[in-house]
Residue frames as qw, qx, qy, qz and C-alpha x, y, z in Angstrom:
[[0.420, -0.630, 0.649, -0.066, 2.28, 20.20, -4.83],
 [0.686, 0.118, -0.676, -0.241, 3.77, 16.80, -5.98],
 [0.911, -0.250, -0.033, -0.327, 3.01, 13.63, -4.84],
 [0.069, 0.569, -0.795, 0.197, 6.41, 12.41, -2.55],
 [0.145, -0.084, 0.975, -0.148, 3.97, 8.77, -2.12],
 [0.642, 0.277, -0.036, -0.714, 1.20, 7.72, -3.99],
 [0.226, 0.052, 0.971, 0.052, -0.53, 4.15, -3.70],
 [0.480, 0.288, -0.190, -0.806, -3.41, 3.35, -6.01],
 [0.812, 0.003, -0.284, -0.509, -5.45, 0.61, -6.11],
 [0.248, 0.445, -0.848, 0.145, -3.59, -1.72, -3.64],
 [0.861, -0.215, 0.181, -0.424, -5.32, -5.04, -2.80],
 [0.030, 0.430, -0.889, 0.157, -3.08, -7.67, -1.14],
 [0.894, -0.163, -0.186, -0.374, -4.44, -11.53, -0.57],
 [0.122, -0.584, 0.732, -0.329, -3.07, -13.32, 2.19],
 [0.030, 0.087, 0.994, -0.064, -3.46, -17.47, 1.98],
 [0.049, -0.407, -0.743, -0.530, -6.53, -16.57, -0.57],
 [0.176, -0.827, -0.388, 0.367, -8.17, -13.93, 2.22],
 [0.207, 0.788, 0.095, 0.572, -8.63, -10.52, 1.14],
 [0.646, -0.361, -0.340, 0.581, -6.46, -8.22, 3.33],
 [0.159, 0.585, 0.029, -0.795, -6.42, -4.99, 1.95],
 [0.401, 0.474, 0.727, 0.294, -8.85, -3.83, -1.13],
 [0.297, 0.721, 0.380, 0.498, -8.36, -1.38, -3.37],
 [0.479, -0.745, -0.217, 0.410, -6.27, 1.06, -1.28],
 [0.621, 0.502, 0.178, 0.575, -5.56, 4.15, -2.49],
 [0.306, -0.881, -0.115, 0.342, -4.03, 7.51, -0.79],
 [0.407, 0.667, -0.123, 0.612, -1.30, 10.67, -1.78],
 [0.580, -0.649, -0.201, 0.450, 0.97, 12.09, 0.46],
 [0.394, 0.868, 0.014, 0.303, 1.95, 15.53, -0.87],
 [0.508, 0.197, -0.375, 0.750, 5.88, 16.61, -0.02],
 [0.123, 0.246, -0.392, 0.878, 5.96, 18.69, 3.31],
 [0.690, -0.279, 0.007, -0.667, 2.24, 16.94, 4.68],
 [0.206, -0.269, 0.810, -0.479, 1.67, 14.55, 6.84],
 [0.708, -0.145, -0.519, -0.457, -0.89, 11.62, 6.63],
 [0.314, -0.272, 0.756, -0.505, -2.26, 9.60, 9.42],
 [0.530, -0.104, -0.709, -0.453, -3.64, 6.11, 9.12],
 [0.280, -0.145, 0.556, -0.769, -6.07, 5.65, 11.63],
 [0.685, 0.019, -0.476, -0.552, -8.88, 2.87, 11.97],
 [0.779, -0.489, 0.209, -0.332, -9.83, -0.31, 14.38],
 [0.155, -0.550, 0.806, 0.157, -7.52, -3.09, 15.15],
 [0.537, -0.007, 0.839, 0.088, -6.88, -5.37, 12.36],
 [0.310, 0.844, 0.226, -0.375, -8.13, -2.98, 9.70],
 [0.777, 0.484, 0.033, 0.401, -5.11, -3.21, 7.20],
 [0.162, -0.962, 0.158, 0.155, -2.97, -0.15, 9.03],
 [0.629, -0.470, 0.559, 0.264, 0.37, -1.95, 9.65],
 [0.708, 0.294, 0.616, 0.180, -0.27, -4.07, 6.26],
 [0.415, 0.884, 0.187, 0.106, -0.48, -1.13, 4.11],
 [0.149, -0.840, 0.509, 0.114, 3.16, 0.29, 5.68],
 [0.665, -0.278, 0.662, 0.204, 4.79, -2.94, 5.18],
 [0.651, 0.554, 0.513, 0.077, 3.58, -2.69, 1.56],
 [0.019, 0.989, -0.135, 0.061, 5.05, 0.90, 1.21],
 [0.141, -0.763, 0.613, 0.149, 8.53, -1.09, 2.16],
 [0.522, 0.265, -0.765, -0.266, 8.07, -4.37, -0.02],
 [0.075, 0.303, -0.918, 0.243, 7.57, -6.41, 3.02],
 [0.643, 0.011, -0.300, -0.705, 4.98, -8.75, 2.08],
 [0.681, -0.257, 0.597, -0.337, 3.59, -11.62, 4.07],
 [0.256, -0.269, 0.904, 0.214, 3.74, -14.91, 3.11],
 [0.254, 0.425, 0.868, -0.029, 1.67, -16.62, 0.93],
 [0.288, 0.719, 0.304, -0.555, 0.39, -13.22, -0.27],
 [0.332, 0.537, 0.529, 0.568, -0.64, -11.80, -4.12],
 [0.066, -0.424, -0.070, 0.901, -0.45, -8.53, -4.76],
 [0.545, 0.655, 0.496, -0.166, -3.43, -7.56, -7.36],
 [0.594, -0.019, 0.327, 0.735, -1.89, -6.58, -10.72],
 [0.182, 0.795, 0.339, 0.470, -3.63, -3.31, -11.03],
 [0.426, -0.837, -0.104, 0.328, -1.91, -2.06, -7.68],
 [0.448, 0.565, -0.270, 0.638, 0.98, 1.00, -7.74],
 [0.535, -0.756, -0.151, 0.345, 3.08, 2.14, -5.16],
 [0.766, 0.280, 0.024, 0.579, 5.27, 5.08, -6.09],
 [0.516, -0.617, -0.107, 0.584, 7.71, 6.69, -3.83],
 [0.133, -0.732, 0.270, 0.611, 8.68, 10.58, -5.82],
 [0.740, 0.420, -0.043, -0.524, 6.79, 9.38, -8.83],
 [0.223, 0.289, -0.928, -0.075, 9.41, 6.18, -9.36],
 [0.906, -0.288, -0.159, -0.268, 7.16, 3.14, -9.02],
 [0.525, -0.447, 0.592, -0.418, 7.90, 0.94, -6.36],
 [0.466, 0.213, -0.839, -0.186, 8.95, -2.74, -7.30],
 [0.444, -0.254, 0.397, -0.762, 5.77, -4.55, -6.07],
 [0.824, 0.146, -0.486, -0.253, 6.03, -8.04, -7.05],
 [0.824, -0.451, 0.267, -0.215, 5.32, -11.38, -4.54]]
């Protein structure tokens, strides 16, 4: 199958705190993924990332990809 979302190595730093590290997952076309995990764990943080919408103050590491139907994903703070 291909890959219809595929992040890879995303680590986000929020006012110099790590926030997410080194997140990587696939979401093959016609499956379903579930992020699941305690509160304050990076859940939310990782979707918002998936739609550009990046807290303030934050760096994106420059080894992360997001790309949506193999088009990267314009992932610059």
């Amino acid at each position: 199958m291909t890959a219809m979302l595929e992040i890879s190595h995303l680590s986000l730093d929020v006012s110099g705190k790590r926030i997410l590290d080194d997140v990587s997952l696939c979401v093959e076309k016609g499956r379903t993924l579930a992020l699941i995990g305690e509160s304050g764990s990076g859940k939310s943080t990782t979707a918002l990332s998936i739609l550009g919408l990046f807290p303030n103050n934050s760096r994106i590491d420059e080894h992360s990809t997001i790309a949506l139907e193999g088009r990267a994903l314009p992932i610059d703070d």
